[in-house]
N, CA, C and O of each residue as an XYZ file, in Angstrom:
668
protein
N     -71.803    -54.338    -35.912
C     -70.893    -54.143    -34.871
C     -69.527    -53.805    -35.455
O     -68.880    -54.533    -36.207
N     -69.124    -52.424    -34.941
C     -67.800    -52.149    -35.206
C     -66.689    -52.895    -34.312
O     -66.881    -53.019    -33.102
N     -65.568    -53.371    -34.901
C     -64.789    -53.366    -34.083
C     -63.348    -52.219    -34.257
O     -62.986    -51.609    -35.263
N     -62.822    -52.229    -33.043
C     -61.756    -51.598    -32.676
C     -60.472    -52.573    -32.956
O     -60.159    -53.759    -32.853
N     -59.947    -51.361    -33.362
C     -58.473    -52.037    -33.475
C     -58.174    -52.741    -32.612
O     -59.037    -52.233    -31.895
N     -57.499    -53.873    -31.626
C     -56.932    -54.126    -30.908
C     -55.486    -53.526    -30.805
O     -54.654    -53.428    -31.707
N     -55.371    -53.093    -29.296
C     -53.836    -52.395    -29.142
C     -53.109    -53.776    -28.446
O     -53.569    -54.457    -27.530
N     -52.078    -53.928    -29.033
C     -51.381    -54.885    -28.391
C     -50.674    -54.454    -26.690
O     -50.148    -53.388    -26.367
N     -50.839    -55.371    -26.057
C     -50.168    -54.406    -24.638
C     -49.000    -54.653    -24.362
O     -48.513    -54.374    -23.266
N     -48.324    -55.248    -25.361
C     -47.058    -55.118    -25.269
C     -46.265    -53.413    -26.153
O     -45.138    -52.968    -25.932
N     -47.142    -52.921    -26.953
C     -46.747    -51.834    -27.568
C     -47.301    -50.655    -26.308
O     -46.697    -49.701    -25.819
N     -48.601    -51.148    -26.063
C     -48.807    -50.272    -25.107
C     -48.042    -49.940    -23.905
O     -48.115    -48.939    -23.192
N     -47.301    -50.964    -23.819
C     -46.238    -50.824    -22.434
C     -45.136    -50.536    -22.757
O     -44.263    -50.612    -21.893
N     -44.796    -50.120    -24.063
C     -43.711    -49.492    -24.679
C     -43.698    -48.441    -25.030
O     -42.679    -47.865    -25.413
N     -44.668    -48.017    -24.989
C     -45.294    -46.564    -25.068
C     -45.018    -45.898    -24.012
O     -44.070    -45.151    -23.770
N     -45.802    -46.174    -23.465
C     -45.866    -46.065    -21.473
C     -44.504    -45.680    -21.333
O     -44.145    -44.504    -21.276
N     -43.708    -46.708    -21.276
C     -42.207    -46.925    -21.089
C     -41.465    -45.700    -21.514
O     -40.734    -44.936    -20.883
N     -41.809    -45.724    -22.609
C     -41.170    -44.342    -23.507
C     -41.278    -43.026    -22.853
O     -40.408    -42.205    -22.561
N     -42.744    -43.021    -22.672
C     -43.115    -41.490    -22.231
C     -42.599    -41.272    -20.820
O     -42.185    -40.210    -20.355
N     -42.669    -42.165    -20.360
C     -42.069    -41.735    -18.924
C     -40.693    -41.911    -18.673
O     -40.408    -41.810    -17.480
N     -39.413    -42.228    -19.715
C     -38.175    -41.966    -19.980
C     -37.910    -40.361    -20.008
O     -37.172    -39.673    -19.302
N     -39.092    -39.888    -21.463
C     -38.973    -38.698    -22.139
C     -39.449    -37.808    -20.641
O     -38.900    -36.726    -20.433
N     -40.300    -38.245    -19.824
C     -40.270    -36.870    -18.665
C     -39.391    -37.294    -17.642
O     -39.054    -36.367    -16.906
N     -38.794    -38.668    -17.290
C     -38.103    -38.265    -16.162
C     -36.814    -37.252    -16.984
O     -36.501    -36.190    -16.445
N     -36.184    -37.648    -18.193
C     -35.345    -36.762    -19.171
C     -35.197    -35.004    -19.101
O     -34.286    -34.176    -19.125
N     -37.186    -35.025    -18.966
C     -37.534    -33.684    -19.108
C     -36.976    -33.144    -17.729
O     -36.219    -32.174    -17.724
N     -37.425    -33.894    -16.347
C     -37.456    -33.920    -14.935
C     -35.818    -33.640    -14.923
O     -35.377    -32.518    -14.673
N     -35.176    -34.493    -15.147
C     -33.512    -34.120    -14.729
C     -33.007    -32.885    -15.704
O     -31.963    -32.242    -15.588
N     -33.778    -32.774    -16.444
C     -32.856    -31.482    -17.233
C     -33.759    -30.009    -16.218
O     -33.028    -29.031    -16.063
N     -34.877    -29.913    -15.738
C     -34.967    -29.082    -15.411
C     -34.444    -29.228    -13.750
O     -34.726    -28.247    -13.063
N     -33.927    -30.026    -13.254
C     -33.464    -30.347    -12.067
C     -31.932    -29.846    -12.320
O     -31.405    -29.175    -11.433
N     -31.152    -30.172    -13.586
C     -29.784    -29.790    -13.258
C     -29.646    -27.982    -13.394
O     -28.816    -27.268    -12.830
N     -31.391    -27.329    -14.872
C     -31.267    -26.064    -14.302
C     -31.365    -25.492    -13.078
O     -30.723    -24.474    -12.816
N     -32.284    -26.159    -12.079
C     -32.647    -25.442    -10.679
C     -31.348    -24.976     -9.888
O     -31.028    -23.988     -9.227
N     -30.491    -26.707    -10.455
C     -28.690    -26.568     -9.872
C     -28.056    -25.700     -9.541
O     -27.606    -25.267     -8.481
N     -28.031    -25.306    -11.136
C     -27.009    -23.851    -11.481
C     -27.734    -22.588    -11.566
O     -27.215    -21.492    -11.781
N     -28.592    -22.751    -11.438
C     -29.608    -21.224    -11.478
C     -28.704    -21.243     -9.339
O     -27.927    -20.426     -8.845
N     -29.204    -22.285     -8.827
C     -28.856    -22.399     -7.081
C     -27.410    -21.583     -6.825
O     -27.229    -20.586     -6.126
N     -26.355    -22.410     -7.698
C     -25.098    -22.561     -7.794
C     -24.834    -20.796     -8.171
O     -24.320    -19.970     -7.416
N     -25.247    -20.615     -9.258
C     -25.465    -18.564     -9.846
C     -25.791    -17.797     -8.556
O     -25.062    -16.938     -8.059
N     -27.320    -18.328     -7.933
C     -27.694    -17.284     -6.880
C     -26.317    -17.042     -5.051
O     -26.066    -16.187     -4.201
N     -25.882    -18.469     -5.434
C     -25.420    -18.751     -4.187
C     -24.175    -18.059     -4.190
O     -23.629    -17.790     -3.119
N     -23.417    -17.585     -5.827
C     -22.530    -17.147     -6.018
C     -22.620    -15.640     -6.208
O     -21.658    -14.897     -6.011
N     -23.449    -15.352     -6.478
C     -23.744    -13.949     -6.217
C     -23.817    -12.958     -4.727
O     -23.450    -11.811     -4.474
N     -24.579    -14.201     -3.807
C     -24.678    -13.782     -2.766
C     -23.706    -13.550     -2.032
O     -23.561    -12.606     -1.255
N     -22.559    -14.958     -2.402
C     -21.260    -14.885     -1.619
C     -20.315    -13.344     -2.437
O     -19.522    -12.823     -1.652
N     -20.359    -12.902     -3.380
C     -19.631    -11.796     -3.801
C     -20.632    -10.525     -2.902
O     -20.014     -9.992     -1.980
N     -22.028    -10.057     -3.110
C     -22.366     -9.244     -2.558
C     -21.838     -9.123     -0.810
O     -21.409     -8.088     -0.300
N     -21.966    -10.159     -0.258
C     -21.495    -10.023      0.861
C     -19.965    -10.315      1.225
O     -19.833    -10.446      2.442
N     -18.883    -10.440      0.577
C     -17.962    -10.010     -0.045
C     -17.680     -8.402     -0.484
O     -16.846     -7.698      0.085
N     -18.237     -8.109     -1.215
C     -18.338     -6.374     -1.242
C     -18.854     -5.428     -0.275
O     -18.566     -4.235     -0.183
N     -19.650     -6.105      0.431
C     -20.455     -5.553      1.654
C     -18.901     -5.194      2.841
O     -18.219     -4.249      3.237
N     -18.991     -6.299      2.943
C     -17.738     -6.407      3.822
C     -16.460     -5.413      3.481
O     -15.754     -4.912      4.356
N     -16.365     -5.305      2.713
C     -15.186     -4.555      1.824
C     -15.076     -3.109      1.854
O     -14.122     -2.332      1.906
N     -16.982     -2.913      1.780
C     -17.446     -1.630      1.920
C     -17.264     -1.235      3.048
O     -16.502     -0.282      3.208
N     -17.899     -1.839      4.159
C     -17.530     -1.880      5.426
C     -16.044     -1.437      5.957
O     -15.756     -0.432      6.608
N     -15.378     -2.250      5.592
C     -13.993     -1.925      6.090
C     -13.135     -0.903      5.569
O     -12.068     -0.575      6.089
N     -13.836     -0.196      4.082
C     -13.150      0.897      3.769
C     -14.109      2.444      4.491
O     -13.734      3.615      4.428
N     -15.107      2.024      4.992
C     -15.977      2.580      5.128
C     -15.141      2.867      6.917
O     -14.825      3.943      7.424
N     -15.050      1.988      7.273
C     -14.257      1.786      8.800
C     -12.985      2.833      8.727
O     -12.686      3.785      9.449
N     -12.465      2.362      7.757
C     -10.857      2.872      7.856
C     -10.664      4.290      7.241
O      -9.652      4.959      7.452
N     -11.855      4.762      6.353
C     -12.078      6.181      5.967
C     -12.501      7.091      6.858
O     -11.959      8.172      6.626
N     -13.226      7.129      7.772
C     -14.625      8.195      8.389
C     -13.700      8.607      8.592
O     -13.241      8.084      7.577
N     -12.691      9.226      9.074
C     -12.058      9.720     10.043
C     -11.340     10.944      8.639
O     -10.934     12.075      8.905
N     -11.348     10.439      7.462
C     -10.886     11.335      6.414
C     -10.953     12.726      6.389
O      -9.901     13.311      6.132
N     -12.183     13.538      6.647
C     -12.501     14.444      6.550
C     -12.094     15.505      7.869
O     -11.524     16.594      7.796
N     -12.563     14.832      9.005
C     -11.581     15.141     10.070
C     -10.186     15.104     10.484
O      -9.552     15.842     11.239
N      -9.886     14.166      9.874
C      -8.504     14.344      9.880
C      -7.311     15.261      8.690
O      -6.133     15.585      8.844
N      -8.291     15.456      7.501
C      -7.682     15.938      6.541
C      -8.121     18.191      6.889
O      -7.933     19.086      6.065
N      -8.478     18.288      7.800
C      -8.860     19.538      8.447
C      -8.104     19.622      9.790
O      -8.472     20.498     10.573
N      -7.585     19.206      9.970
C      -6.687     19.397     10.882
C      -5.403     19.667     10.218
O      -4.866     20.553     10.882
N      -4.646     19.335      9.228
C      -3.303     19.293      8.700
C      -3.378     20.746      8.456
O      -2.289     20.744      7.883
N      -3.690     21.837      8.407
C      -3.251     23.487      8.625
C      -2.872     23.658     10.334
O      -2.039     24.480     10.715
N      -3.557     22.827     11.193
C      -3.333     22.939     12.688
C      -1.668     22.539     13.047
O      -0.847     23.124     13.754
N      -1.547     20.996     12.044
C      -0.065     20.551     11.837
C       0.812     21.630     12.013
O       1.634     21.774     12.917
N       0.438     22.781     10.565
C       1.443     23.053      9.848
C       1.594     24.474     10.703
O       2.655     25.065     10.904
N       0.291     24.871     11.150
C       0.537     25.768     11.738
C       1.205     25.922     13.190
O       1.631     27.052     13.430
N       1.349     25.018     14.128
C       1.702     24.322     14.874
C       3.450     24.218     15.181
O       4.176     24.609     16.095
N       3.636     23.581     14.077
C       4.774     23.570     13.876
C       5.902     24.904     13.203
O       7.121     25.040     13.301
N       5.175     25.478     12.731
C       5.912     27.023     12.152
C       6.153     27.539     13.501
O       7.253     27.739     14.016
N       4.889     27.747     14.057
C       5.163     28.203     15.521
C       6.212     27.853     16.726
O       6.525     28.504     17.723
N       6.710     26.343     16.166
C       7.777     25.934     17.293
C       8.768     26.546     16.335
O       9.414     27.386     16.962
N       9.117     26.486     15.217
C      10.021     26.931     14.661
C      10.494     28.881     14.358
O      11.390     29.557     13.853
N       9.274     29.028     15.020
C       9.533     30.949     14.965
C      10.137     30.847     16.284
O      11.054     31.644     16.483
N       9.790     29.921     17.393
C      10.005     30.499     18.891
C      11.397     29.876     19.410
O      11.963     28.799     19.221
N      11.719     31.131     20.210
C      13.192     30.586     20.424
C      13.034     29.735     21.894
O      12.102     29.687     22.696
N      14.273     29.135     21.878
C      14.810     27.912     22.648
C      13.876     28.722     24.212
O      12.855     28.134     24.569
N      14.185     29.649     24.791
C      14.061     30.156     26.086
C      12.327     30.639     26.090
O      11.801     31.345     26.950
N      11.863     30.226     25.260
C      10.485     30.799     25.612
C       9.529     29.596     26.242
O       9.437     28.426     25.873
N       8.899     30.238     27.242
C       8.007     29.827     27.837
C       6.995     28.532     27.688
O       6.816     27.423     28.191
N       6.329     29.592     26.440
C       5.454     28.275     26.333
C       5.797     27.472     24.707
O       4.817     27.218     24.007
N       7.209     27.108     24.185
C       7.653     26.384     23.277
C       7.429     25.072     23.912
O       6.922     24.224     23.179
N       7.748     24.675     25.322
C       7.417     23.206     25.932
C       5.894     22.769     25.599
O       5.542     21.757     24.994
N       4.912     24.000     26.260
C       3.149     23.451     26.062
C       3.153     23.454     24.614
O       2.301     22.700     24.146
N       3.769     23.998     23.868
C       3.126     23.869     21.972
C       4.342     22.437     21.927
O       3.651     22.024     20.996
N       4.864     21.933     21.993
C       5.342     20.626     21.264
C       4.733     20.084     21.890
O       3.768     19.707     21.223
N       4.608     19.495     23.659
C       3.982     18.713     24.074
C       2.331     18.547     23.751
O       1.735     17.541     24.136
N       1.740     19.481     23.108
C       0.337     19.602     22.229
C       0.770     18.819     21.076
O       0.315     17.690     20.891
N       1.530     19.292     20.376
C       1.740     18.648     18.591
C       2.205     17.425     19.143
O       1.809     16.482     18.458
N       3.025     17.007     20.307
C       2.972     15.873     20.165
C       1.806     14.739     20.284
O       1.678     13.757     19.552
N       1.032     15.097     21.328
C      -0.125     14.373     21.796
C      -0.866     14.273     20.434
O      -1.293     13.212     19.979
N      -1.003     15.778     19.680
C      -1.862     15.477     18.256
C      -1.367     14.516     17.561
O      -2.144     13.561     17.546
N      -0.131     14.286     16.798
C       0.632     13.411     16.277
C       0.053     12.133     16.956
O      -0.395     11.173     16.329
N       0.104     12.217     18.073
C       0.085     10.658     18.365
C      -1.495     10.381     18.238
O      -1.563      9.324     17.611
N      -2.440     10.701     18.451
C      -3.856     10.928     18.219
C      -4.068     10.534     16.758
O      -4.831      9.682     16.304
N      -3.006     11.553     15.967
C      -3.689     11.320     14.173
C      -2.898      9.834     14.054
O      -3.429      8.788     13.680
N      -1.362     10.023     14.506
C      -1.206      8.468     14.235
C      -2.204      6.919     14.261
O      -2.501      6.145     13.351
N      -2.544      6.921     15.818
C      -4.076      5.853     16.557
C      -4.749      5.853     15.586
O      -5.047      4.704     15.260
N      -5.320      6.941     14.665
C      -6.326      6.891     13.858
C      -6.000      6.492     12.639
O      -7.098      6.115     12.228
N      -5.036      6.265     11.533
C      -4.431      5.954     10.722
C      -3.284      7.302     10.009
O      -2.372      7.043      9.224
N      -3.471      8.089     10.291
C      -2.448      8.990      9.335
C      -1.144      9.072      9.640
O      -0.815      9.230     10.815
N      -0.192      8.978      8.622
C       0.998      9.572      9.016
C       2.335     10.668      8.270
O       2.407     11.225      7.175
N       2.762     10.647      8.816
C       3.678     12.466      7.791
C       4.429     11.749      6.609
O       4.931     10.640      6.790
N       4.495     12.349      5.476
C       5.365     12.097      4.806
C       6.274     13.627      4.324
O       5.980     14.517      3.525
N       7.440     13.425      5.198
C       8.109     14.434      4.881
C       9.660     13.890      4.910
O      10.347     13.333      5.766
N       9.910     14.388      3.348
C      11.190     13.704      2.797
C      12.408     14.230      3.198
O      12.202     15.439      3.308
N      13.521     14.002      3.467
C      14.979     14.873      4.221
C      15.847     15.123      2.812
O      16.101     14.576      1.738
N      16.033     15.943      3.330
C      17.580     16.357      1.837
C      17.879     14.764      1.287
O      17.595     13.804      2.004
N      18.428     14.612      0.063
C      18.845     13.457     -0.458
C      18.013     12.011     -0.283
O      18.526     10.892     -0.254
N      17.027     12.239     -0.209
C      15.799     10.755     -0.157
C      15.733     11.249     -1.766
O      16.206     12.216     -2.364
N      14.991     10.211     -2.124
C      14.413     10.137     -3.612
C      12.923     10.443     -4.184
O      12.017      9.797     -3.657
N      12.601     11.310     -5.150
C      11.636     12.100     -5.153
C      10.824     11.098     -5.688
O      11.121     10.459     -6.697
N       9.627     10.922     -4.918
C       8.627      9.908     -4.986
C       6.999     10.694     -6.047
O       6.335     11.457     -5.345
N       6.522     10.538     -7.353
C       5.746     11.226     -7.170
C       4.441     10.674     -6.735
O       3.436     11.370     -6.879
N       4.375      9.705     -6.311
C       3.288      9.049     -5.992
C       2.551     10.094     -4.177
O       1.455     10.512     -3.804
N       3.954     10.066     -3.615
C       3.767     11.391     -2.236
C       3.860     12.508     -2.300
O       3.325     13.298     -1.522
N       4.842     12.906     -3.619
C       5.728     14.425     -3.400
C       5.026     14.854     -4.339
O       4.613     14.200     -5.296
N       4.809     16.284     -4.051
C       4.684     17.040     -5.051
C       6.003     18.434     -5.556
O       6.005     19.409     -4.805
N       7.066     18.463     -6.809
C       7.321     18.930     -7.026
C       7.293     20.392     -6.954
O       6.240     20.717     -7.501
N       7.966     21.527     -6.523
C       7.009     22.774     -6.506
C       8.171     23.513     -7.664
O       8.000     24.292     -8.602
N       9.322     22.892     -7.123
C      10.435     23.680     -8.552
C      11.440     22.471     -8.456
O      11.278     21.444     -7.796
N      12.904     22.931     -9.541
C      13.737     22.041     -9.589
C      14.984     22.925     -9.341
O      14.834     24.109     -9.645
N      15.869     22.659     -8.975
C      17.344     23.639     -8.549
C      18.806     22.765     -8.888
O      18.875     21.545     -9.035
N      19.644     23.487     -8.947
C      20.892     22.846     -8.594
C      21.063     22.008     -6.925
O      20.821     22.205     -5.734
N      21.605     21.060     -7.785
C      22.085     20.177     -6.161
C      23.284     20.192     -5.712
O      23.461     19.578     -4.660
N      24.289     20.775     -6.248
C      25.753     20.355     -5.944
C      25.626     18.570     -5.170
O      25.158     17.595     -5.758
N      25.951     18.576     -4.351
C      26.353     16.657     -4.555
C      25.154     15.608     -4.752
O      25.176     14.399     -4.983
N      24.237     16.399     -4.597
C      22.868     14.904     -4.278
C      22.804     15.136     -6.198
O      23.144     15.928     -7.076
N      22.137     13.866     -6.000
C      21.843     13.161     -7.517
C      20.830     13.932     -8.057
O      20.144     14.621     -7.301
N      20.632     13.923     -9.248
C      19.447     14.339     -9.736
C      18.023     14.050     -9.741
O      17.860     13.097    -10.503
N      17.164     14.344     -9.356
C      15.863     13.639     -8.706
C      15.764     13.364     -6.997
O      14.785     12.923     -6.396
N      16.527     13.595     -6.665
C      16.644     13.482     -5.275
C      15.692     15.323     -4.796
O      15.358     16.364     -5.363
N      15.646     14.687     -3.417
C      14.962     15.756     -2.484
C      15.938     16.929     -2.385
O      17.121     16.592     -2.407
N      15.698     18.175     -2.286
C      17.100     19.074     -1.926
C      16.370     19.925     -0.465
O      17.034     20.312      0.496
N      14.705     20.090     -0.636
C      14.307     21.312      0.387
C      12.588     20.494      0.290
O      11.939     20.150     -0.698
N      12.278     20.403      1.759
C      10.609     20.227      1.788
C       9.883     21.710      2.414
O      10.332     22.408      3.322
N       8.703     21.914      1.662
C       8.217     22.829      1.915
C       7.072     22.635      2.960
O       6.764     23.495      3.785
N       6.469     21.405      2.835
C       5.808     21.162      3.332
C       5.627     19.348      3.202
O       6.042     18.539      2.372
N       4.668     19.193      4.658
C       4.933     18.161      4.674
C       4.003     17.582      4.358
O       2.989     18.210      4.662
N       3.683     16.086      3.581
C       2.482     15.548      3.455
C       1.694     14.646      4.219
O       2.230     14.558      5.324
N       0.682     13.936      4.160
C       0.049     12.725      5.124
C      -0.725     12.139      4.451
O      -1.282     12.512      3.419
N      -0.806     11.121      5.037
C      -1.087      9.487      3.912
C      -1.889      8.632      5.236
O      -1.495      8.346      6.366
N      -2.945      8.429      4.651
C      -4.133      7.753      6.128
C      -4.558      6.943      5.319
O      -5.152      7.131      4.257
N      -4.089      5.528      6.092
C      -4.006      4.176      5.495
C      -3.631      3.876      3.969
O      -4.238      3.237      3.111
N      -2.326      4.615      3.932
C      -2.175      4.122      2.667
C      -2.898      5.127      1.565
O      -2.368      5.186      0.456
N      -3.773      5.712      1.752
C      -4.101      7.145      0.979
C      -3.726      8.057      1.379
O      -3.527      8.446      2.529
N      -3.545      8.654      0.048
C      -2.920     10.170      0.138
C      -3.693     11.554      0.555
O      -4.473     12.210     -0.135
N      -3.440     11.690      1.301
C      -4.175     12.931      1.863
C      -3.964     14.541      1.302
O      -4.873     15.331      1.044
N      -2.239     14.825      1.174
C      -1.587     15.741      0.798
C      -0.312     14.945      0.437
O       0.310     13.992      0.907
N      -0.229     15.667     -0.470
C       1.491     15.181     -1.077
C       2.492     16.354     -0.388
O       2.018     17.466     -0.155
N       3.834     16.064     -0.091
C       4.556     16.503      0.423
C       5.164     18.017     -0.847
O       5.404     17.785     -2.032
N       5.266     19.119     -0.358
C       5.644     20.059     -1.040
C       7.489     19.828     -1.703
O       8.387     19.472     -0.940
N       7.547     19.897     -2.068
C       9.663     19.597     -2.373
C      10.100     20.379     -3.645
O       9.574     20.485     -4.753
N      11.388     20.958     -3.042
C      12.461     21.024     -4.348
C      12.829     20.060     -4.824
O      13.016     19.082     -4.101
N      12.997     20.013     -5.811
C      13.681     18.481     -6.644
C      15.053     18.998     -7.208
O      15.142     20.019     -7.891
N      16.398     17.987     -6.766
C      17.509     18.340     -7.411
C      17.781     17.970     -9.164
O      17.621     16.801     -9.515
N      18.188     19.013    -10.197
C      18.316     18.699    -11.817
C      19.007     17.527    -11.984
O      19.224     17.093    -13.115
């Protein structure tokens, strides 16, 4: 008759003891990954829909870009026309009261003129330079003559304003 070792059950319950330290150990370490893997996904989601939104609202405040940036020859043409026609003609009242209603239309929608007066300060972020001249009194860099006018829809630039710039 063989005998067997005897296991003491006090080692055996220290054993026991042990191993099930080492997995609840195992258990909370893969519990604090599930955390931050949670914490990663949850933060991702909140930026995508964050950008979504963002998209959205530039997406909102643009459409109108293309339509509205095809109309500014109607502006310009529009306005030459009040300026060829003299005071006593007829229909000079129906062409402003048109450019005005348009104006106010492109305004509602976001655009608006940027057209600089003699002696404002030459911006190039709006203006576009076309030459430079003598100014007699305005400063140098200042506005002297706009050629044309520009428009800016929400804060973007649509057309930069045409200008002489004083030396």
């Amino acid at each position: 008759m063989t005998t067997e070792p005897s296991m003491d059950p006090e080692t055996t319950a220290v054993d026991a003891e042990q191993a099930l330290r080492e997995q609840i150990e195992a258990l909370q370490g893969e519990l604090e990954q599930a955390k931050a893997q949670l914490l990663l996904e949850r933060a991702d989601l909140d930026n995508q829909r964050k950008r979504l939104a963002r998209d959205v609202d530039q997406a909102r405040r643009f459409a109108n870009e293309k339509l509205l940036a095809e109309l500014l020859p109607l502006f310009d043409s529009m306005e030459a026309g009040l300026a060829a026609a003299t005071a006593e003609d007829p229909l000079r009242a129906g062409l402003e009261l048109t450019l005005k209603q348009l104006h106010s239309i492109a305004e509602k929608n976001g655009l608006t003129e940027v057209a600089p007066a003699a002696g404002d300060a030459f911006d190039p972020e709006r203006h576009q330079a076309m030459s430079m001249a003598p100014a007699g009194e305005l400063p140098p860099g200042s506005v002297i003559h706009t050629f044309q006018k520009g428009y800016v829809l929400n804060d973007r630039l649509l057309r930069p304003a045409l200008v002489v710039v004083a030396e």
